[in-house]
C-alpha positions as CSV (number, residue, x, y, z in Angstrom):
1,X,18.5,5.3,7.6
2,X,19.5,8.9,6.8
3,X,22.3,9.2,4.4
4,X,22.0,5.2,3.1
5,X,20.3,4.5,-0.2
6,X,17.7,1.8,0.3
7,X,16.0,0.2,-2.3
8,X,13.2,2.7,-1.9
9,X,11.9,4.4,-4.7
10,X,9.7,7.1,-5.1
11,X,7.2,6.6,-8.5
12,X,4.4,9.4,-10.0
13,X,2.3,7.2,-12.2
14,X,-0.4,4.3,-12.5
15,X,0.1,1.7,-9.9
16,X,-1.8,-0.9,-11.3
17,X,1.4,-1.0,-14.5
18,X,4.1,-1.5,-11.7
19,X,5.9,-4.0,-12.7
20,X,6.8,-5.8,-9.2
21,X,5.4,-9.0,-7.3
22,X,3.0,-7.3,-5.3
23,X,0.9,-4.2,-5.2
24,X,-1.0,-2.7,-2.4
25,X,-4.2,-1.6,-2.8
26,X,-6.0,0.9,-0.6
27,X,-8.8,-1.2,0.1
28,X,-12.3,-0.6,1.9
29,X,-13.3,-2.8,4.6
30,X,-15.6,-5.2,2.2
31,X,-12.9,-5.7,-0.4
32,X,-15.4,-4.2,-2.8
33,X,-13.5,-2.2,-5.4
34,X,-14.3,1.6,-4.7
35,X,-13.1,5.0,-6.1
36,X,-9.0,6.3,-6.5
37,X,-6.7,3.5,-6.3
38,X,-8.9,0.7,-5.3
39,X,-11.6,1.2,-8.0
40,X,-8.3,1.6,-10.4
41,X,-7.1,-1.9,-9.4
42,X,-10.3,-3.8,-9.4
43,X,-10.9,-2.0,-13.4
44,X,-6.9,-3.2,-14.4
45,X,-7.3,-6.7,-12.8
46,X,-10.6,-7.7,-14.3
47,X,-14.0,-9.6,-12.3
48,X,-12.1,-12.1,-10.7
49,X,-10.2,-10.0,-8.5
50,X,-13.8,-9.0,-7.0
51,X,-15.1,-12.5,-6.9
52,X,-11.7,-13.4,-5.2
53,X,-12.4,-10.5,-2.7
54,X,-15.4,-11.3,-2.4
55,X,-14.7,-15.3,-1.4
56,X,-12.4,-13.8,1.2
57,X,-14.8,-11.3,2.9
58,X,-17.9,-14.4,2.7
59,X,-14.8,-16.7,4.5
60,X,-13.5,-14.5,7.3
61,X,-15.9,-11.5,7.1
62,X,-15.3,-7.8,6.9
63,X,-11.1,-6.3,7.4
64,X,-10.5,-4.0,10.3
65,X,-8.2,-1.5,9.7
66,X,-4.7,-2.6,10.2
67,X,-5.0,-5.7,7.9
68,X,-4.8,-7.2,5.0
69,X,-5.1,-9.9,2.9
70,X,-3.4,-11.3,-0.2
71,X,-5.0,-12.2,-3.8
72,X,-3.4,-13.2,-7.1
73,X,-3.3,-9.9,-9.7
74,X,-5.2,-11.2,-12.6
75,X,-4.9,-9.3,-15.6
76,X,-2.4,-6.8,-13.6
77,X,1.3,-7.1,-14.4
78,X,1.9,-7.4,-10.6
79,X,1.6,-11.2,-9.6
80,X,-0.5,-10.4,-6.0
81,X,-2.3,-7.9,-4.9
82,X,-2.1,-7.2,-1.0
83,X,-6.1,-5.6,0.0
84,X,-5.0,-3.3,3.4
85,X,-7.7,-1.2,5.2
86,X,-6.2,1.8,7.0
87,X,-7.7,3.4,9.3
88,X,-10.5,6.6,8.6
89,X,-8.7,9.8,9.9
90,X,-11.0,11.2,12.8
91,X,-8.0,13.0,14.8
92,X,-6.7,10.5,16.9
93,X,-3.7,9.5,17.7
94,X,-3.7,5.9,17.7
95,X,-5.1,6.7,14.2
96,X,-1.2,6.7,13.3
97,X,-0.7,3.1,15.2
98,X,-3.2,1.3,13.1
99,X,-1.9,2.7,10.1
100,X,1.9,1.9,10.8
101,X,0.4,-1.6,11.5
102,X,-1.3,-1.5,7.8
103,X,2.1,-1.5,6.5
104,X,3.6,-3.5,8.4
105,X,1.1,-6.1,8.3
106,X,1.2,-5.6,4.1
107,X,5.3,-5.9,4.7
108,X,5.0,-9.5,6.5
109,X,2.7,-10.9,4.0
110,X,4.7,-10.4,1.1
111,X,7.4,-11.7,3.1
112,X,5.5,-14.8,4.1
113,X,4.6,-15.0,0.1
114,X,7.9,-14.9,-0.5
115,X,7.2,-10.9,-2.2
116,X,10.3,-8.8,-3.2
117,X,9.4,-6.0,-5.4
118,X,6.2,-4.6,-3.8
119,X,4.6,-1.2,-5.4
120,X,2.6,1.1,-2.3
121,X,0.5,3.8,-2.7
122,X,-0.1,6.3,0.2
123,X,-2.6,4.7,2.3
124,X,-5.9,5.8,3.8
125,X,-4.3,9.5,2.4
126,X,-7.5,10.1,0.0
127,X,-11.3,9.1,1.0
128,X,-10.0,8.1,4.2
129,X,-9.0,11.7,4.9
130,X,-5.6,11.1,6.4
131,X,-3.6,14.5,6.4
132,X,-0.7,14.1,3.7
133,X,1.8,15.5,5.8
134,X,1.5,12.9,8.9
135,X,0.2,10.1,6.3
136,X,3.1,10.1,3.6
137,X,5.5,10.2,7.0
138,X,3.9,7.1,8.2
139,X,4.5,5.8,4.7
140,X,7.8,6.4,4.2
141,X,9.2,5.9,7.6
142,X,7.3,2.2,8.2
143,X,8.5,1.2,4.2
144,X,12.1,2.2,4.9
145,X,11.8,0.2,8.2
146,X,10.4,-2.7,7.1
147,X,13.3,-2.7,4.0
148,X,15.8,-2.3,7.0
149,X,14.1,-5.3,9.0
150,X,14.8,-7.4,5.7
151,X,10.7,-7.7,4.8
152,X,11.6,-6.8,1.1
153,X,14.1,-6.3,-1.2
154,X,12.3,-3.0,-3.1
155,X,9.3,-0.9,-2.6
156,X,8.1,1.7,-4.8
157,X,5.6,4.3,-3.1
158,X,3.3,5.6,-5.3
159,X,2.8,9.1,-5.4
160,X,-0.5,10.0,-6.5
161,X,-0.1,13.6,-7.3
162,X,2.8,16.2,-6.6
163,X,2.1,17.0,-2.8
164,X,2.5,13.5,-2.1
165,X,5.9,13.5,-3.8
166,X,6.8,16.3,-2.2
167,X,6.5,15.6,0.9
168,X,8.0,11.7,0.5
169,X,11.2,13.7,-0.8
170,X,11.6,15.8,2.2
171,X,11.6,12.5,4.4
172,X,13.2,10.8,2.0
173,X,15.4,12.2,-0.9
174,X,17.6,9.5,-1.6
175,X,15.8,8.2,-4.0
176,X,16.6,7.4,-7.8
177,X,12.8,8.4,-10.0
């Protein structure tokens, strides 16, 4: 993937305006709405997204980390919104498994949905604790795989503040802003 421009693009700004099929929301095991990018979501999209969460969580119960379900955006500019739990960062190293599979369990649904512009932020990299420097790696290296393997056509990561941009551009500076 070094030295090819994928459609991969690195974004500083408010998720919840991207202007894409799908965003990803950083979502807590309950669906609930919550602080940073998951109480940001649930305020842009309106109630229903919550009673929609919520219809999901009273049909299959609470997410594990590594999954995710799909909702329609509501009063977001983004059609869907894909709900993935990552994993809590305690230190482990299978910590970094379950979040590559939060990706690439976000990556197959919008394929199954049929999702080609999909807008990420950097997952379980804020209240979840996960150090920037191995989380944004995950990030980038499972987004750029899963554009390889053909499960979109763009992704724009979300960086939430400069660190995160940073250290996206070090793994990836390809990019056009």
């Amino acid at each position: 993937m070094k030295g090819k421009q994928l459609n991969f693009f690195l974004k500083q700004g408010d998720i919840t305006t991207a202007k894409v099929d799908a965003i990803v929301n950083a979502a807590n095991p309950y669906l609930a709405g919550g602080g940073g990018v998951d109480g940001a979501i649930h305020l842009a999209a309106g109630p229903k997204l919550l009673q929609a969460c919520q219809q999901i969580v009273a049909k299959q119960g609470i997410l594990k980390p590594g999954e995710a379900v799909i909702t329609p955006g509501f009063n977001l500019s983004a059609m869907f919104v894909i709900h993935a739990v990552g994993p809590v960062w305690s230190g482990q190293e299978r910590e970094i498994t379950v979040l590559e599979t939060t990706y690439q369990r976000c990556l197959t649904l919008a394929k199954e949905y049929n999702l080609k512009k999909i807008a990420f932020p950097a997952i379980s990299c804020g209240a979840y604790g996960f150090p920037l420097n191995i989380g944004v790696k995950v990030a980038v290296n499972s987004l750029l795989k899963g554009l390889a393997n053909g499960l979109a056509e763009q992704i724009f990561f979300y960086c939430y503040n400069q660190e995160v941009w940073n250290l996206a551009k070090q793994i990836y500076p390809y990019t056009k802003e």
